[in-house]
C-alpha positions in Angstrom: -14.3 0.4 3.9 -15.6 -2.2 1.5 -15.1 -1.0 -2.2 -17.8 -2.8 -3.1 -20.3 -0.3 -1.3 -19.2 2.4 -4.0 -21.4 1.2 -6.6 -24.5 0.6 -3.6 -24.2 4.3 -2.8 -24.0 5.2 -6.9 -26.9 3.0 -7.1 -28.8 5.2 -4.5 -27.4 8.6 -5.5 -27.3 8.4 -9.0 -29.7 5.1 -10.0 -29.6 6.3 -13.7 -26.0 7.3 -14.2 -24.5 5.3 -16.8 -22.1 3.3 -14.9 -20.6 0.4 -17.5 -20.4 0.0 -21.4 -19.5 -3.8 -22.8 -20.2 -4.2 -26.5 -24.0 -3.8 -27.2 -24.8 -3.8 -23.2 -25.1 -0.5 -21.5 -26.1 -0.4 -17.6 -27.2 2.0 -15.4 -25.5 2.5 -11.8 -28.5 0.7 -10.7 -29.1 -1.9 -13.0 -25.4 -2.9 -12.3 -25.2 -3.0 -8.6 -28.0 -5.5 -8.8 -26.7 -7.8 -11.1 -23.8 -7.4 -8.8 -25.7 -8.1 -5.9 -26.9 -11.0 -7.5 -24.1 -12.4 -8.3 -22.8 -12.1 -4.2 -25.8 -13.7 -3.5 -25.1 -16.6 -5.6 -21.9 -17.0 -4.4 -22.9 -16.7 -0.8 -25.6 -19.7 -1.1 -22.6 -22.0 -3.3 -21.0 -21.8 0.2 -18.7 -18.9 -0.5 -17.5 -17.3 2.7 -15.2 -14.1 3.7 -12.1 -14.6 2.5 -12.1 -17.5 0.2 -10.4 -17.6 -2.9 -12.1 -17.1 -6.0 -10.4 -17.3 -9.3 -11.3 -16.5 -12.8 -10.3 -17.6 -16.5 -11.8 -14.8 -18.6 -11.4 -12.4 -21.3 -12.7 -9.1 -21.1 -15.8 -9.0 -20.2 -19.1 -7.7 -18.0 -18.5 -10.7 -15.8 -14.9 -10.0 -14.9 -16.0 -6.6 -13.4 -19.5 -8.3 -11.4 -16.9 -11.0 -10.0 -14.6 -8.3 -8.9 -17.5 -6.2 -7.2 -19.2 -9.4 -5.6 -15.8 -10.7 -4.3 -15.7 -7.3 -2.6 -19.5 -7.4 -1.3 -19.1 -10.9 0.5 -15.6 -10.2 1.6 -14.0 -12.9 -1.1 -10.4 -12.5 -2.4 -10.2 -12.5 -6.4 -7.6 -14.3 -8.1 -8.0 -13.1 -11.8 -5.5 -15.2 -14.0 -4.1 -14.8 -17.3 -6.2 -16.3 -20.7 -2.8 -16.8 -22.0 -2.1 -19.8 -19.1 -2.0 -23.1 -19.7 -2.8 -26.3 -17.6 0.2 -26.8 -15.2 0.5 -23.1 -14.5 -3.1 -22.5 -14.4 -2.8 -25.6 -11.7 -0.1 -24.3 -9.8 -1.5 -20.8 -9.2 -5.2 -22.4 -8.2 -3.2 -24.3 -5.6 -0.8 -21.4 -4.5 -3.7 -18.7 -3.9 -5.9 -21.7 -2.4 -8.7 -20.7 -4.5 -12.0 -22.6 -3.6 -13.9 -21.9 -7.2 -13.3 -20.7 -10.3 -15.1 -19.1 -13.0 -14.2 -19.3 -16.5 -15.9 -19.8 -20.4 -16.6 -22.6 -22.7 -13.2 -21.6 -24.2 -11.5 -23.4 -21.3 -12.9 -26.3 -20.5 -10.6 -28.7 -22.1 -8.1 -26.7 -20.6 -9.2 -26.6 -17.0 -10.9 -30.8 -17.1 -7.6 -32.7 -17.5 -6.0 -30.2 -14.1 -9.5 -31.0 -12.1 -8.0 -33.8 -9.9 -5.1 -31.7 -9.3 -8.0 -29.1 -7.4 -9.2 -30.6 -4.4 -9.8 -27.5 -3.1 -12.7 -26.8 -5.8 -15.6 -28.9 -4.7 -17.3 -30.1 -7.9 -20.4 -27.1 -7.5 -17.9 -24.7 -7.9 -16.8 -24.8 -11.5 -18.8 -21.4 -13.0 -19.0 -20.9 -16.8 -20.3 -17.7 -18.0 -21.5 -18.2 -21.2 -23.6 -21.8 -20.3 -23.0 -25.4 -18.5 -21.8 -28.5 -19.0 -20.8 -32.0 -17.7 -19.1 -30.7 -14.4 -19.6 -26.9 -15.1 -22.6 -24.7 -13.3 -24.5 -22.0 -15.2 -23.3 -18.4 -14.2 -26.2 -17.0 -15.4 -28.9 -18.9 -14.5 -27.5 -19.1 -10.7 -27.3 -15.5 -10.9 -30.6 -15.2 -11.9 -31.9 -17.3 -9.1 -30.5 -15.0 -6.4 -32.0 -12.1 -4.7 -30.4 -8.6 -6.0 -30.5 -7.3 -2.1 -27.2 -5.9 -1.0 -25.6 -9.1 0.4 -24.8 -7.1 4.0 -21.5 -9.1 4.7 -19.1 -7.0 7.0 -15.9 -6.5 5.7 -12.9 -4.1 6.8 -10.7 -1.7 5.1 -7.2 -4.5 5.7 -9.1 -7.5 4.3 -8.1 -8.7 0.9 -9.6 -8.5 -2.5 -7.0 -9.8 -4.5 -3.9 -11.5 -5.2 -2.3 -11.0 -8.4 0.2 -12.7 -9.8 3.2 -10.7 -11.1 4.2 -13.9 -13.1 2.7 -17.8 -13.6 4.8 -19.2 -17.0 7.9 -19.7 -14.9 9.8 -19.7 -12.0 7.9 -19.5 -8.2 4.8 -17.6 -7.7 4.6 -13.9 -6.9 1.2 -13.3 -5.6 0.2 -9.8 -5.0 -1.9 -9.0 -2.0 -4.3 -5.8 -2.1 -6.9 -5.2 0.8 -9.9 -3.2 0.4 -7.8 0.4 1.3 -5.2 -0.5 -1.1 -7.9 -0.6 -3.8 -9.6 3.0 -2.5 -6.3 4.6 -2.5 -6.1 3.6 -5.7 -9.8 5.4 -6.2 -8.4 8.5 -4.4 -5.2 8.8 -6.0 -5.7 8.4 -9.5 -8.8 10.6 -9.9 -7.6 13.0 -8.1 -4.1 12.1 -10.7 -6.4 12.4 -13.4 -9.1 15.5 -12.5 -12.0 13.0 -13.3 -15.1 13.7 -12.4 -18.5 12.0 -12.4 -18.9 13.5 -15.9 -15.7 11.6 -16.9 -16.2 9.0 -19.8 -13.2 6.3 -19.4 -12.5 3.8 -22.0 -10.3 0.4 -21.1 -8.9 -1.9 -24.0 -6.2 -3.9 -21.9 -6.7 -6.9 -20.4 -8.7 -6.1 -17.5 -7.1 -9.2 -15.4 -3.8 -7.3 -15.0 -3.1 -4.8 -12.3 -3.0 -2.0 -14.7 -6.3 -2.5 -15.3 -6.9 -0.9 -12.3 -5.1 2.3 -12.0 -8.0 3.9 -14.5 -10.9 1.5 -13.4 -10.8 2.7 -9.6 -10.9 6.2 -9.9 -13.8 5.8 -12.4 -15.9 3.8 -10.0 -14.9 6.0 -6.9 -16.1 9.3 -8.6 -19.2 7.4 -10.3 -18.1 8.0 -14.0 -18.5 5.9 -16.9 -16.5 2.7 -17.7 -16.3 1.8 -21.0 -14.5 -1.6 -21.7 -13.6 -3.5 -24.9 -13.3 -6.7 -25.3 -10.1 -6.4 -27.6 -7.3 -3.5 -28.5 -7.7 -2.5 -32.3 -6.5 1.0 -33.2 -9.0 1.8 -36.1 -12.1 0.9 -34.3 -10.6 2.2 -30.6 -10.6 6.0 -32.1 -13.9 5.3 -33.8 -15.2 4.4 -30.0 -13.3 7.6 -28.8 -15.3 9.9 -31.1 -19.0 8.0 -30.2 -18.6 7.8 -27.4 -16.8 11.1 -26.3 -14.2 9.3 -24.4 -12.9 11.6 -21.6 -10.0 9.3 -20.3 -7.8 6.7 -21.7 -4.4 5.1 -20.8 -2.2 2.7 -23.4 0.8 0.8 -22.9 3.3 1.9 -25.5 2.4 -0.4 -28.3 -0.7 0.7 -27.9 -0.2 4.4 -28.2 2.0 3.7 -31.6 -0.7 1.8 -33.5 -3.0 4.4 -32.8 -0.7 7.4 -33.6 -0.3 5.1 -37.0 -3.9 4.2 -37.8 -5.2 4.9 -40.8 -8.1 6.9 -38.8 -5.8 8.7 -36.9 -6.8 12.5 -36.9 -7.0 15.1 -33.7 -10.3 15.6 -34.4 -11.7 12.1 -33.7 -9.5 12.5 -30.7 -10.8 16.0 -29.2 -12.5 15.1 -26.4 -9.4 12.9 -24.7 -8.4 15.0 -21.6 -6.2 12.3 -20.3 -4.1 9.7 -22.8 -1.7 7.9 -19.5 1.4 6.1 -21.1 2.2 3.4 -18.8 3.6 -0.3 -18.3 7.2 0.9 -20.3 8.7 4.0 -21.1 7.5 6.0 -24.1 10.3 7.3 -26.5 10.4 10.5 -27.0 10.0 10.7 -30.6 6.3 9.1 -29.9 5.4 11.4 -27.3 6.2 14.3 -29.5 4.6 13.1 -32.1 1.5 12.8 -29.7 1.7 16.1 -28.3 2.0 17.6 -31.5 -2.1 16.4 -32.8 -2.9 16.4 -28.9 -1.4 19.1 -27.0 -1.8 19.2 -22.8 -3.4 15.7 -22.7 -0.3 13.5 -22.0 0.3 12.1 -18.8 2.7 8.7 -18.0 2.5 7.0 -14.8 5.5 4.5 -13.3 4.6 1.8 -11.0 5.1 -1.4 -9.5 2.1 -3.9 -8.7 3.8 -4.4 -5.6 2.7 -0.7 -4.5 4.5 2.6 -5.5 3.6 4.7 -8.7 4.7 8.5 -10.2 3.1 10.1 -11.9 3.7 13.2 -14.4 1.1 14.9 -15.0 0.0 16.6 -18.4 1.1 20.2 -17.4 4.3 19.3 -16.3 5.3 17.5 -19.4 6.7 20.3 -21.2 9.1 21.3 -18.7 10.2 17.6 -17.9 9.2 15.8 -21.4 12.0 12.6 -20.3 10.6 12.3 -16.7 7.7 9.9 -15.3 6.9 12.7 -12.8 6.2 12.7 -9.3 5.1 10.6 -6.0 1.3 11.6 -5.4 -0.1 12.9 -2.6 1.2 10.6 0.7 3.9 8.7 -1.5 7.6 9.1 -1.0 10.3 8.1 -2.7 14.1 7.8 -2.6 17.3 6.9 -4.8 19.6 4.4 -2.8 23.1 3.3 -4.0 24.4 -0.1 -3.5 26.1 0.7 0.2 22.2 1.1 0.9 22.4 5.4 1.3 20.6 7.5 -0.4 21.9 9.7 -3.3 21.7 13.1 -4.5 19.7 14.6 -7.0 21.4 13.5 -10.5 23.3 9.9 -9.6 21.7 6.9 -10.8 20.5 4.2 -8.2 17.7 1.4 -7.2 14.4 3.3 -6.9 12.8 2.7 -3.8 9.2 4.2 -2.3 6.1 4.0 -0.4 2.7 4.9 -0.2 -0.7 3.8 0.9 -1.1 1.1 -2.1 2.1 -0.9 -0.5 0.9 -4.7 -0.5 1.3 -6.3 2.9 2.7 -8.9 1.3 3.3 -11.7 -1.0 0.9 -14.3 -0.2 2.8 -17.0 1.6 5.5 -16.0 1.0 7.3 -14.2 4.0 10.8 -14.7 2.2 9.6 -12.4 -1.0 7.9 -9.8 0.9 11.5 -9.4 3.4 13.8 -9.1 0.5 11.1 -6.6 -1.0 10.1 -4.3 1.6 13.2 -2.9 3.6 12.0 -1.1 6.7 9.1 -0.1 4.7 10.3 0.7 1.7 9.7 -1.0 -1.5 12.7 -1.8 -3.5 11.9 -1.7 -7.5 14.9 -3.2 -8.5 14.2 -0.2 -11.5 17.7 1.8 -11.8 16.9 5.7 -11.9 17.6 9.5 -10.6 15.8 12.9 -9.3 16.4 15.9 -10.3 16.9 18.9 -8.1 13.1 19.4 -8.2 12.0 16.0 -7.3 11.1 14.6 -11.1 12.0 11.2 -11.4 13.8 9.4 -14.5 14.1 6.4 -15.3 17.3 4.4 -16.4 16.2 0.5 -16.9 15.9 -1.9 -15.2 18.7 -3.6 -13.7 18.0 -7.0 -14.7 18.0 -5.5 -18.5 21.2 -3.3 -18.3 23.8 -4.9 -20.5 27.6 -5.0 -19.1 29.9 -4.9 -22.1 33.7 -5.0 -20.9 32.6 -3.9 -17.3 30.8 -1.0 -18.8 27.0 -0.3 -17.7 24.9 -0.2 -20.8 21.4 1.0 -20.1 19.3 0.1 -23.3 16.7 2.8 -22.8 19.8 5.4 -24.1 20.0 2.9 -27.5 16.3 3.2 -27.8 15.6 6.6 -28.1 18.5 6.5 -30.9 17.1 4.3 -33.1 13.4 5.4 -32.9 14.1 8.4 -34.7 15.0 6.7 -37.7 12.2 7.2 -39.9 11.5 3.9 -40.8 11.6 2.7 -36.8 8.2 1.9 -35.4 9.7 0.6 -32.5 12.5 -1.1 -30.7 13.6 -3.5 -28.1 17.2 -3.4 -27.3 18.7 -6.0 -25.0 21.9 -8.0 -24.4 23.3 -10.8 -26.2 26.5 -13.2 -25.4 29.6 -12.0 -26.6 32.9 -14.1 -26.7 35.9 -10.8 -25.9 33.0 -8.4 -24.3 30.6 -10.7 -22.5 27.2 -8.9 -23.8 26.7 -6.1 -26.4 23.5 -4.2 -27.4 21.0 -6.4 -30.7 18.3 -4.0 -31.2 15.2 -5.2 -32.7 12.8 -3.5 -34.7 9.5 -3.6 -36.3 9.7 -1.3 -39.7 6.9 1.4 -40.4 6.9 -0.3 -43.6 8.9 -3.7 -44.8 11.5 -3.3 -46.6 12.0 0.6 -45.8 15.8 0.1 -44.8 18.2 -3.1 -44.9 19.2 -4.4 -41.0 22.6 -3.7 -42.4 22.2 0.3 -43.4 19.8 0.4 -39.6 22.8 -0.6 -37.9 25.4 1.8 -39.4 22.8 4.5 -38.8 22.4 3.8 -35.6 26.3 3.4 -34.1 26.6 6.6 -36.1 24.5 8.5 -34.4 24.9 6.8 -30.5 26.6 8.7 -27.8 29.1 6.2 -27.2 31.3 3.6 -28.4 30.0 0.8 -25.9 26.6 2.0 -27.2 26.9 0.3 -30.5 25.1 -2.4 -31.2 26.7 -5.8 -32.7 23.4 -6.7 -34.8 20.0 -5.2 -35.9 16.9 -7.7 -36.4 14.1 -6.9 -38.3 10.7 -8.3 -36.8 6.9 -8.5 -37.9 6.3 -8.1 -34.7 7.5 -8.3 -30.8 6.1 -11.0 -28.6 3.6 -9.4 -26.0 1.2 -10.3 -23.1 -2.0 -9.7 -22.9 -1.8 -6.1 -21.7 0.5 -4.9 -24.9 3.4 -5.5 -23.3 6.8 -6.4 -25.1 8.2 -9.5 -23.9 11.6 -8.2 -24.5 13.1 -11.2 -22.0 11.5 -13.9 -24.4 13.9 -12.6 -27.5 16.8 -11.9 -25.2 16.5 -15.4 -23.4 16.4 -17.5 -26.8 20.2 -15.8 -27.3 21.2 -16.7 -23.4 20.4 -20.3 -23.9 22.0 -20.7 -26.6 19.4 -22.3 -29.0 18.5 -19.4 -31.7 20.9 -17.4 -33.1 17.9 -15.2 -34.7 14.0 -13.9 -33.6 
């Protein structure tokens, strides 16, 4: 089972099948698999062997995806990192995952020169930069064009790895996240089967394609043979402009996302018509934006919950009236459990650690036995996300326990806080978190980016807000008023950035 084969058998089946869209390039299934296959090639005469390590530095782009599909061919583990890394953690993760080359841009070679003698393991030949060469740096291109575009015929099994990806690389000990080859078809077999795509399906990606999410819409689109259509940046106005050209059947946003478009000045169902899937995932949605959402695009919203680690729900778009707050169901093959703190598991209704399994589970954390025992418990993933079932199965989600906030010995979850202040009318959206509190230990600071500045005073927000709040230990202490909330490069809000300048004690504002 080598994933990789997917695109030689749409290359066989379907040679003329649009398979990939990047910016002005558009290539058939065939056309790709041999650039692919080139690309294997190339690797394979550099020295490259089953089950080295090789690593990239790269924005979106058509390279990513040929380095993903020829790390599969030749039995190579990918170690896709983050653009937004800098020297010693770029360092530290090349060393961690052993990684043996890595391919990057011009962008990052004064980044990735001064770390070089801290790489032994990269022999000086294998330092790849796809747009060109220089002093210590091959030519992608060129080496690719030099090899043979035959399928490279390496034999790899379904429990050999094709990636490790790292949860985190900023801070604290690497996390790196094994997937084999079945992990990644499961991922093929689940989602589009998730999703009802077919080979007619048109899927459009804006994320950073170097993050696991990128991979719950980009497998089941190469596993049915549809079209992948990947930008190189988000942008709202031109991302429904792309939707309407293109006749974009599939798309999936992380919240942010799904908020600038619902606010673009483009914004209109029409453009929109032919989405039959728009998958919220990577934080919960509020329910004020997923009304608003249904209301221009009726029966097309689906949100998934996972964990990179290996355990996803997923509610689909004809279940969302009936369970509008819930992030559905276990798939096909999944299962899933509440457990309370004495380790049992708890009725439908009573909050507690969500725990599951499935066939994406990693094996492991690479190198790292001790991770892997404290996460897996006789086979079952702990999330270390605080949630409940209801009596028919749906899951909902709490928060996370690392984010609840305990004000005088009271469990604060500040998901409840969120979908308060989000209705205000002048709320775009919220982060609320804890901050340090002399008599209560934390309370609730919600920050917020305005629909427009100036539209209402922290001051006014705040009343609002722990007027309207269910209970007293819901009230928040402050209000903040932001341009904008830090993010990676998926979208996501780095809401443990603004709530860790508070803990440490050296900002007393964002």
């Amino acid at each position: 089972m080598n994933i990789g084969s997917l695109f030689s058998r749409h290359a066989r089946y379907r040679p003329n099948k649009l398979a990939v869209v990047f910016e002005q390039k558009r290539l058939t299934h065939l056309e790709f698999n041999k650039s692919i296959n080139r690309l294997a090639n190339a690797m394979l005469a550099l020295g490259i062997t089953k089950g080295d390590k090789v690593a990239t530095i790269l924005p979106n782009c058509l390279e990513q995806l040929e380095v993903y599909w020829a790390c599969a061919k030749v039995g190579a583990v990918v170690v896709p990192l983050s653009v937004l890394l800098r020297g010693k953690a770029i360092s530290t993760l090349l060393r961690d995952s052993d990684s043996v080359m890595l391919i990057s841009n011009a962008g990052f070679v004064k980044t990735v020169d001064p770390i070089k003698a801290e790489l032994p393991g990269i022999a000086h030949d294998r330092y790849l930069l796809v747009d060109g060469s220089g002093t210590g740096y091959r030519d992608y291109a060129a080496l690719k064009a030099a090899a043979s575009d035959e399928e490279p015929g390496v034999e790899v099994n379904e429990d050999d790895p094709f990636n490790i990806m790292y949860s985190s690389g900023t801070t604290g000990l690497p996390k790196g996240i094994v997937h084999t080859h079945r992990i990644r078809a499961a991922y093929g077999t689940s989602f589009a089967a998730a999703y009802r795509m077919t080979p007619e399906s048109i899927t459009m990606h804006a994320g950073a394609i170097v993050f696991n999410g990128a991979f719950v819409d980009l497998m089941p689109t190469v596993f049915v043979g549809a079209t992948y259509i990947l930008l190189k940046q988000f942008e709202p106005v031109s991302y429904i402009d792309t939707i309407e050209k293109e006749k974009v059947t599939h798309v999936m946003m992380v919240p942010a996302q799904i908020i600038a478009v619902l606010n673009a000045p483009n914004f209109s169902a029409k453009k929109l018509q032919s989405l039959e899937m728009i998958l919220s995932l990577g934080a919960p949605l509020h329910r004020e934006h997923k009304e608003r959402l249904n209301k221009h695009l009726p029966g097309r919203f689906y949100e998934l919950y996972g964990l990179t680690e290996g355990f996803v729900t997923v509610l689909d778009k004809y279940d969302y009236p009936a369970k509008p707050d819930s992030v559905g169901v276990p798939p096909q093959f999944f299962d899933m459990k509440i457990l309370g703190e004495n380790g049992k598991e708890l009725p439908p209704g009573q909050v507690g650690e969500i725990c599951g399994k499935g066939p994406i589970l990693m094996p492991g954390y690479y190198k790292r036995p001790d991770l892997t025992k404290a996460a897996i418990v006789d086979g079952w993933l702990h999330s270390g996300d605080m949630g409940y079932v209801d009596e028919d199965g749906f899951l909902y989600l709490v928060d996370r326990k690392k984010d609840m906030i305990i004000t005088g010995g009271v469990n604060v979850y500040p998901r409840d806080i969120e979908e308060v202040v989000v209705q205000h009318p002048a709320v775009r959206e919220t982060a609320v978190f804890g901050i340090p509190d002399e008599k209560w230990g934390e309370t609730p600071l919600a920050a917020v980016i305005l629909s427009s500045p100036g539209a209402v005073g922290a001051e006014e927000l705040k009343n609002w807000i722990n007027d309207r709040v269910e209970a007293k230990f819901q009230r928040v202490s402050q209000v903040v008023i932001m341009d904008d909330f830090p993010r990676n490069v998926a979208g996501k809000t780095l809401k443990r950035e603004m709530r860790e300048k508070y803990w440490a004690g050296k900002a007393t504002k964002l």
